[in-house]
N, C-alpha and C positions, 0 to 999 in steps of 0.2 A: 636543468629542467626546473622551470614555477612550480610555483604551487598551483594556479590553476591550470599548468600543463598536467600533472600530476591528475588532478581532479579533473579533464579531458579522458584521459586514460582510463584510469577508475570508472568514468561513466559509462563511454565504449565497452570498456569489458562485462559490466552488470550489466550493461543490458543485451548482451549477446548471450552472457549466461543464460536468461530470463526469456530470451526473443520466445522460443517455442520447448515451453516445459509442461512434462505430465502428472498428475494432480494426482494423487495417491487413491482415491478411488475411482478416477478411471481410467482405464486401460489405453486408451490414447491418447497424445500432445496435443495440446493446445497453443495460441498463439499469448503473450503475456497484454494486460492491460498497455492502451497504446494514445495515451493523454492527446495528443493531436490526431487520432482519427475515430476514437472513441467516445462517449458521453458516460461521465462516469458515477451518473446515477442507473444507469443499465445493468451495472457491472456489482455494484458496491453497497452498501448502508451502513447509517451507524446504530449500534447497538449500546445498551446501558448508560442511556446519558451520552452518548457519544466518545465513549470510553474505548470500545472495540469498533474497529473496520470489520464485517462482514464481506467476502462478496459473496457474490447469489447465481452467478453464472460460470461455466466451466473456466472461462477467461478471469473475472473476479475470482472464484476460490486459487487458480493457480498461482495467480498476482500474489493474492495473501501468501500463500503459503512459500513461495520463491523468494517475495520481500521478509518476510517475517513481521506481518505488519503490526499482529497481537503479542510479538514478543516481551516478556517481563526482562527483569534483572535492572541492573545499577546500568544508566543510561541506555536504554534500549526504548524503543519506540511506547511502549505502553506505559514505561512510568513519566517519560515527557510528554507522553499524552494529556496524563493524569494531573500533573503540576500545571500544565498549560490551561487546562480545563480547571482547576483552582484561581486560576487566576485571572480568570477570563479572558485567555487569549485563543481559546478555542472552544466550537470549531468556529471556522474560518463563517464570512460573513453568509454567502452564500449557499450554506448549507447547513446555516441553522434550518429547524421546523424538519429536519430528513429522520429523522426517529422512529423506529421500531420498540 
């Protein structure tokens, strides 16, 4: 097996984890953010400088919370957030000006 067989696999499986998870405050599942059938300023913001992903809708908050998209620690999504954003390589071009 590749490595992008490997990284095949891996994808299939998070996203089946994620297909339809429920969001700690409320009581029924949701469907997870779905990048080709979705717009994802419906779903999403950035907060703090663009430091933190928010989302705003039962489908964005479960997203977050499934991805772990505000996660801290040594290589985890919020401190390569935070280097990226040092160095201006974020955010992405398209979504400068989206700030809360």
């Amino acid at each position: 097996m590749t490595s992008s067989d490997e990284a095949c696999v891996y994808a299939r499986m998070t996203h089946a984890s994620i297909a339809s998870v429920a969001h700690k405050t409320h009581s029924t599942s949701t469907t997870s953010f779905r990048p080709r059938h979705d717009y994802w300023p419906d779903h999403f913001v950035f907060v703090s400088h663009y430091l933190f992903i928010a989302g705003v809708t039962p489908v964005g908050l479960a997203t977050e919370q499934a991805l772990g998209l505000n996660h801290g620690g040594l290589g985890g999504p919020l401190g390569t957030r935070h280097e990226a954003i040092l160095d201006g390589r974020y955010p992405p071009e398209w979504a400068r000006g989206w700030t809360i």
